[in-house]
Each structure stands twice: as C-alpha cells, then as structure tokens.
C-alpha positions in Angstrom: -2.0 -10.6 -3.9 -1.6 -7.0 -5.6 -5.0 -6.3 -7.1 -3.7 -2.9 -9.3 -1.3 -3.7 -11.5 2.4 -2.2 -11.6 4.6 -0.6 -14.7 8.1 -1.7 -13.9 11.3 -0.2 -16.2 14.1 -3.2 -16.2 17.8 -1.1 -16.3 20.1 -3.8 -17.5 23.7 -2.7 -16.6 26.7 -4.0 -17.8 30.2 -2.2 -16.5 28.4 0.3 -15.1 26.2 1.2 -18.3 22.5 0.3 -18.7 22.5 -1.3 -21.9 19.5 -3.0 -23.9 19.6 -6.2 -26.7 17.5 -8.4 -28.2 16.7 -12.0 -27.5 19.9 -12.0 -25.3 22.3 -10.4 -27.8 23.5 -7.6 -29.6 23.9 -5.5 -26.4 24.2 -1.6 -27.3 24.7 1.3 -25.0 21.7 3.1 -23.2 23.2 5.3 -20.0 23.7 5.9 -16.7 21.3 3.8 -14.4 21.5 6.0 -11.7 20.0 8.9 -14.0 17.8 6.8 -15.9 16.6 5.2 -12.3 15.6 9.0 -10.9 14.4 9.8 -14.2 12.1 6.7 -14.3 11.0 7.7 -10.9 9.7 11.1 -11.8 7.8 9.6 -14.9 5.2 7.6 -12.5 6.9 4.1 -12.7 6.1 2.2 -10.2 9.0 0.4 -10.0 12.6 -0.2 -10.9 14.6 -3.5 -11.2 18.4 -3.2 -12.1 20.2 -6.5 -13.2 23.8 -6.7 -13.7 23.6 -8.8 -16.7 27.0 -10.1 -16.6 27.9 -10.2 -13.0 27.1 -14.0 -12.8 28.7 -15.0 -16.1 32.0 -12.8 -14.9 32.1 -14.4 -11.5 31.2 -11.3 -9.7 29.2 -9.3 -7.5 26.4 -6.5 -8.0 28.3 -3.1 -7.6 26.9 -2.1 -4.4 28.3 1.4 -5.0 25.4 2.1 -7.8 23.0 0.0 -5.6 23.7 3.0 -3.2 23.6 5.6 -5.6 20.3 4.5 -6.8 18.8 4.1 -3.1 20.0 7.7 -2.6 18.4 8.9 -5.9 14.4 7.4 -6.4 11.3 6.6 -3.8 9.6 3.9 -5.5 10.6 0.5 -4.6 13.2 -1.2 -6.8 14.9 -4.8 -7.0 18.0 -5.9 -7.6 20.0 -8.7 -9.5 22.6 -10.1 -10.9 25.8 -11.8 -9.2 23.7 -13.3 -6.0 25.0 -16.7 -4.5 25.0 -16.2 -0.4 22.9 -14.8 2.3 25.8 -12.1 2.7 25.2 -11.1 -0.9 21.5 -10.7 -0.3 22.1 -9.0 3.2 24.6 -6.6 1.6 22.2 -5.3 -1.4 19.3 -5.0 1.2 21.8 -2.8 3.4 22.6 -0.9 0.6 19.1 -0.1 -0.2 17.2 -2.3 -2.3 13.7 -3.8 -1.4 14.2 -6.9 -2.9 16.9 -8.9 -4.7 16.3 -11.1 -7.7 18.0 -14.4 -7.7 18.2 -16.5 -10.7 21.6 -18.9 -11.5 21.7 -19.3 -7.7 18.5 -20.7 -7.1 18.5 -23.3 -9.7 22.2 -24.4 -8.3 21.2 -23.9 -4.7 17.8 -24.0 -4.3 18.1 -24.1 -0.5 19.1 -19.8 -0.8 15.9 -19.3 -1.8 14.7 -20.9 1.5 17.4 -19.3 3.7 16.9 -16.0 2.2 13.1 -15.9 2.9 13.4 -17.6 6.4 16.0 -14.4 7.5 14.7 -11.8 5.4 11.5 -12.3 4.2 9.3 -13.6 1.6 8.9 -10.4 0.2 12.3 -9.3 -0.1 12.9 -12.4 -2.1 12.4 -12.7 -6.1 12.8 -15.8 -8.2 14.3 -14.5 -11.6 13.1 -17.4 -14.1 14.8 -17.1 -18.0 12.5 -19.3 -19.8 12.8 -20.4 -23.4 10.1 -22.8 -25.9 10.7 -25.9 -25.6 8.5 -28.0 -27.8 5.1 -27.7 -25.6 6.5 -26.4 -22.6 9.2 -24.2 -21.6 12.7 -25.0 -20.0 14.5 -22.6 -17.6 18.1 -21.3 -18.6 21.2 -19.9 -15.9 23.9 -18.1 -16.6 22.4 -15.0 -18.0 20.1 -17.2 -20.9 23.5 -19.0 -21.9 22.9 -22.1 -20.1 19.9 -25.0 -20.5 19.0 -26.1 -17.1 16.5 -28.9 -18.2 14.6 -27.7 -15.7 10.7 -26.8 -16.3 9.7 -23.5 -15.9 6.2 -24.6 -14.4 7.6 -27.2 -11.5 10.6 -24.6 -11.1 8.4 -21.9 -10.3 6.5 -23.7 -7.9 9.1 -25.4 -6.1 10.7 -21.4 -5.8 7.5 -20.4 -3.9 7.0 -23.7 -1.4 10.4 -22.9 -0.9 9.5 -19.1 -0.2 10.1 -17.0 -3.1 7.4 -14.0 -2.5 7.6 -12.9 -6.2 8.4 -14.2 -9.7 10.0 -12.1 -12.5 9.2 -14.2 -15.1 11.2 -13.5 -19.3 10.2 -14.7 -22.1 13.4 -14.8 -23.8 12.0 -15.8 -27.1 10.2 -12.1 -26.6 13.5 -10.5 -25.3 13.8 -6.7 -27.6 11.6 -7.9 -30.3 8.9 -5.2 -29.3 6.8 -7.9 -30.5 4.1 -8.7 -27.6 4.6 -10.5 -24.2 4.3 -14.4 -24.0 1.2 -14.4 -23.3 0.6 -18.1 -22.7 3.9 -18.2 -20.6 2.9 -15.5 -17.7 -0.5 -16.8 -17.5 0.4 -20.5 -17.1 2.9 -19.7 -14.6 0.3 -16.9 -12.9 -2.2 -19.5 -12.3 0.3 -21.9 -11.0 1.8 -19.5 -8.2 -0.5 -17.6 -5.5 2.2 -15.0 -5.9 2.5 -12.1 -8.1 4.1 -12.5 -11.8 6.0 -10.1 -13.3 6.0 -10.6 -16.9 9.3 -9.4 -19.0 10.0 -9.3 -22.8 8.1 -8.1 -25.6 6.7 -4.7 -25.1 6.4 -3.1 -28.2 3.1 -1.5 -28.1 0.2 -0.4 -26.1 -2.1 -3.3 -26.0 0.7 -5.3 -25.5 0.8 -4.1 -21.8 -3.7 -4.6 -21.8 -3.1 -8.0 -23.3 0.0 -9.0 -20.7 -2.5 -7.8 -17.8 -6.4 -9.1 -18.9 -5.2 -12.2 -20.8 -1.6 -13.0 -19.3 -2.5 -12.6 -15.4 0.6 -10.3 -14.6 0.8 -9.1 -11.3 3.4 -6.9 -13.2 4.6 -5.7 -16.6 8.5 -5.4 -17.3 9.7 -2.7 -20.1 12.7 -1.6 -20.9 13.2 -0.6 -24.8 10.3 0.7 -25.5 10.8 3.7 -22.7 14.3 3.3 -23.5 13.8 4.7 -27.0 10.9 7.2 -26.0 8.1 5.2 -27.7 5.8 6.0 -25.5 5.8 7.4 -21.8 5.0 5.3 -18.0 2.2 8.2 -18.2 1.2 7.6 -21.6 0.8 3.7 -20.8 -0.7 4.0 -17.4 -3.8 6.7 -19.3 -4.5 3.7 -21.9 -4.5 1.1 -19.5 -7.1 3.2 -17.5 -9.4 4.2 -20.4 -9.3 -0.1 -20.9 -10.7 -0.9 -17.7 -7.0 -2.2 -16.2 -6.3 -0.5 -12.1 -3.1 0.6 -12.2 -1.1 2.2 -9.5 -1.7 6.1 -9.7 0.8 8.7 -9.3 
C-alpha cells in the first residue's frame, strides 16, 4: 500500500473537450485535455486520470488518438476511462500509453473483465471505477455514466472488484460531484477499510481542508480534483504546502 498520499486532477472529456458539471449535470466547457494534461504535469500533480464521460452511454470507444497525444505530452503516470468492455480495449489504451485503465459499466455487466484484465495485464494496471450514490444507510453503485441504478452495494462491489483483482479503486461520491462542498467522508473511509488496496476518493473538493479531511479522516490512498484547479482556486503546489504544514506525506515534486 502507498504510504504518501497522491493529488490526482480528473480531465473529463467529452467530444474531445474536457468539460466539468455538477452532480452529473450541467456539463460546461473547460479545454483541451491534452494542454490541460502537460499543464497539470508541470504544476506537481502526481497524477492524471482522463474519462471520456460519454463514451459508454454513446456506444463507443476512448479516442486513442488523445490517449497518444497525452502519452506523448506528460511524465507522471495517468489512467484512463471511459468506453472499456474487452481485453482488446484495455490492451489498446495500454499500447497507446496509459498506465492504467479505469473500468466501470463493464465490470458491473461483466465482472469476469476485471479478472481477465488483471490475470494478462496486471493488478496494477487495472482500476475499478465505482459511481456511488446514498442510499438510505448505505450506498448503491450506478453504470452508465451515473444514469443507471445497479442495485448493487458499493461495499460488497468493491470487494468482489479486488478478489477478483482490481489493484485500485477510484471511488465518486456523486452526491459530492461539483458541489465544492467536501469529499464523502464516510464513503472513502468505509470502502478504504474494506479493500487492502488504495482508494482514490473523487467529488467534493472545494477547499483546503477538504483534501486534510479526505486523507486523516477518509483513509484515501488518493484525492481526485477537478474544478477547483479547473477554475484556479488554488494550485497542486498550493495544496500539496498545506497538506505538509498539517502533518499529511505527500508525494514531492
């Protein structure tokens, strides 16, 4: 397990545009990933993970060509997602130069991908992608880009993803999606102490201690930000000299 913890900017790209919305919705206009990736990469962030929002939804494949382009363009490691339903799809993205590849609808409709995928390629090159949403006392999983109810339990899903070989989780809140409003804190650490693997924890970063809180109290491996850099709010550097003065290891530049 990772002991210092990572700062990881989310680019979510839609026809070629990284766009940002909130709770799932309202999607507006950000950029180019490939600038935004080698501009990320000279801040300090530790690491990059580019979903194609809408891949799955449009009954598509990841754009390999940005993939490339993005390979070509940053040194820190950076996963990809978004459109993944075969070991081809995984073995073509890993070609193309990502480390890992996040797999979400797939899994839940083919759980046995998760196993394949780790069996030829590696645990570590192989990232459960879990949407999860409130659900009375616990919280359910949704597919489809958060448009789809699963009835599956984030928990036992998460666990089942890692016996079955998933090295890491990116776990979103998406009651905490955009709203700059703090990380689930009780989500990420449930699910951190269920799994012995890292957690990356996504949605919600609106602040500072937001990022403390995610790491002391939540048990992230990991925290996911996208706005909040996205709109200049504060820099990776900025974050990275807080979390320090508070007594958190991160990952120095």
């Amino acid at each position: 397990m990772m002991s210092k913890k990572r700062l990881i900017v989310c680019l979510d790209v839609k026809n070629g545009r990284v766009v940002k919305g909130v709770n799932f919705e309202n999607i507006r206009d950000i950029g180019d990933p490939v600038e935004l990736a080698a501009f990320y990469d000279k801040q300090g962030a530790d690491e990059i993970v580019f979903l194609d929002i809408s891949a799955t939804l449009e009954g598509r494949k990841t754009t390999l060509e940005i993939v490339k382009s993005i390979a070509q363009n940053v040194n820190i490691p950076f996963t990809v997602g978004g459109g993944i339903s075969t070991l081809k799809d995984i073995e073509n993205l890993l070609a193309a130069g990502a480390n890992k590849v996040s797999i979400s609808t797939a899994a839940v409709e083919n759980p046995e991908l998760i196993q394949e995928g780790a069996r030829k390629f590696g645990s570590e090159h192989i990232v459960l992608a879990c949407d999860a949403k409130k659900n009375n006392n616990s919280w359910e999983v949704y597919t489809h880009g958060g448009h789809v109810a699963s009835g599956l339990d984030v928990i036992d899903w998460c666990k089942k993803a890692v016996d079955l070989g998933s090295g890491e989780i990116l776990l979103t809140s998406m009651d905490a999606d955009g709203t700059n409003d703090g990380y689930d804190i009780a989500l990420t650490n449930t699910v951190a102490e269920a799994v012995n693997v890292p957690v990356i924890a996504s949605g919600g970063a609106g602040k500072l201690e937001h990022f403390r809180e995610i790491f002391l109290k939540g048990k992230a491996s990991g925290a996911l930000a996208a706005s909040v850099f996205h709109k200049g709010l504060f820099s990776i550097k900025e974050v990275k000299e807080y979390l320090k003065s508070e007594g958190v290891d991160v990952i120095n530049d």
